[in-house]
N, C-alpha and C positions, 0 to 999 in steps of 0.2 A: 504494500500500500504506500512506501514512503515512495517507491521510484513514481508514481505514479502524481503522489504530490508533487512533486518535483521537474516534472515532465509535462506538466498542467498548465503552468506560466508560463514556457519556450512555447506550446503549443497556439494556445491564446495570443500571444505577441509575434507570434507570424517571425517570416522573416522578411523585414526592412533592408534590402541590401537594391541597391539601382544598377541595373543593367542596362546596359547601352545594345540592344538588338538592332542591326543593319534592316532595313526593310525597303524593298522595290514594290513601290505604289503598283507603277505599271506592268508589274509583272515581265520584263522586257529582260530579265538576267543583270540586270547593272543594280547598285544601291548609288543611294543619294550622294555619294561621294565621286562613287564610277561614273554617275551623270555630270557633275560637275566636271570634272576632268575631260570626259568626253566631248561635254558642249549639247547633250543632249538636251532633250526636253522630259521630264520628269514626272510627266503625267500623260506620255503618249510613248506605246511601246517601241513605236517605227517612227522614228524622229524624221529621217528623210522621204517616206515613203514610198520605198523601191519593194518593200514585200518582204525583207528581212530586218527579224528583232534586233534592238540595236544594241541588246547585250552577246548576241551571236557573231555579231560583224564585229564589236569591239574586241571580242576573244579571238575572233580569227585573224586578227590584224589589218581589219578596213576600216576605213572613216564613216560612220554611223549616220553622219552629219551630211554624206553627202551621197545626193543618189542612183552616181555612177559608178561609186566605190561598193561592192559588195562579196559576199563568200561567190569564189568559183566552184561551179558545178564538179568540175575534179577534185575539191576540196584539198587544194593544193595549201604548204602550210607556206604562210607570208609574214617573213619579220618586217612588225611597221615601223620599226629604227632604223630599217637600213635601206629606205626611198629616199634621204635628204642629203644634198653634199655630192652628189656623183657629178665630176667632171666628164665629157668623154674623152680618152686620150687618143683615139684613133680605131684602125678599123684590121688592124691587124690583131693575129691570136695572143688572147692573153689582155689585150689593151677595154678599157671601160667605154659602150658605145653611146650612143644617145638613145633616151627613153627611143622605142616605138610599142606600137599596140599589132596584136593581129588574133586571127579570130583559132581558138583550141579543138579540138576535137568533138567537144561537148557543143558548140555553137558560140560560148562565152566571148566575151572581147579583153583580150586578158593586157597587161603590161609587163613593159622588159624587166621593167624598177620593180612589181613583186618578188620575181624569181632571183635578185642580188644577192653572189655568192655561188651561184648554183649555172651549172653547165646547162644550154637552151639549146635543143636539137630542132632546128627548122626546117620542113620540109616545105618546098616550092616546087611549082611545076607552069609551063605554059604552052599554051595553043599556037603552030605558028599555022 
């Protein structure tokens, strides 16, 4: 009977301890911090409205913000550090080119500047 006296008053007085819980309103994968950061909108899941959550595009390394920027269909993985700063040095092997864009297997329209770092196998062909 005493543990129970005793166990009475903790019970009754709860526990007062404040927690800080992250919460995404919009349910979009981002919290209120990752929106801030992003640039997003905090109370709409698809901030630019191209069709993808803008906590999916920001995890995959696209601009959320913008609605040409989005996951490629190959779910190819894209470091979004390493788009800014490229010079091109020229056009021989080895040398850093200038961004282009062209269209993947999947239909996407993809860019040179996602794949930095990583070896890009081109295939071309044409009509004469």
């Amino acid at each position: 009977m005493r543990t129970l006296l005793v166990a009475l008053p903790l019970i009754l007085a709860g526990c007062a301890v404040d927690v800080d819980v992250p919460f995404d309103d919009d349910h979009d994968g981002l919290i209120l911090t990752e929106e801030i950061e992003a640039g997003t909108d905090p109370a709409n899941p698809d901030s630019d409205g191209d069709g993808h959550a803008d906590g999916v595009e920001w995890t995959k390394g696209f601009d959320p913000t913008d609605p040409n920027s989005y996951p490629y269909t190959g779910e190819y993985h894209v470091d979004k550090g390493c788009r800014e700063g490229h010079t091109p040095t020229g056009n021989e092997v080895g040398d850093i080119t200038a961004e282009f864009e062209g269209i993947d297997q999947y239909g996407d329209n993809v860019r040179s500047l996602d794949f930095c770092g990583k070896v890009i196998l081109l295939k071309s062909g044409a009509f004469w």
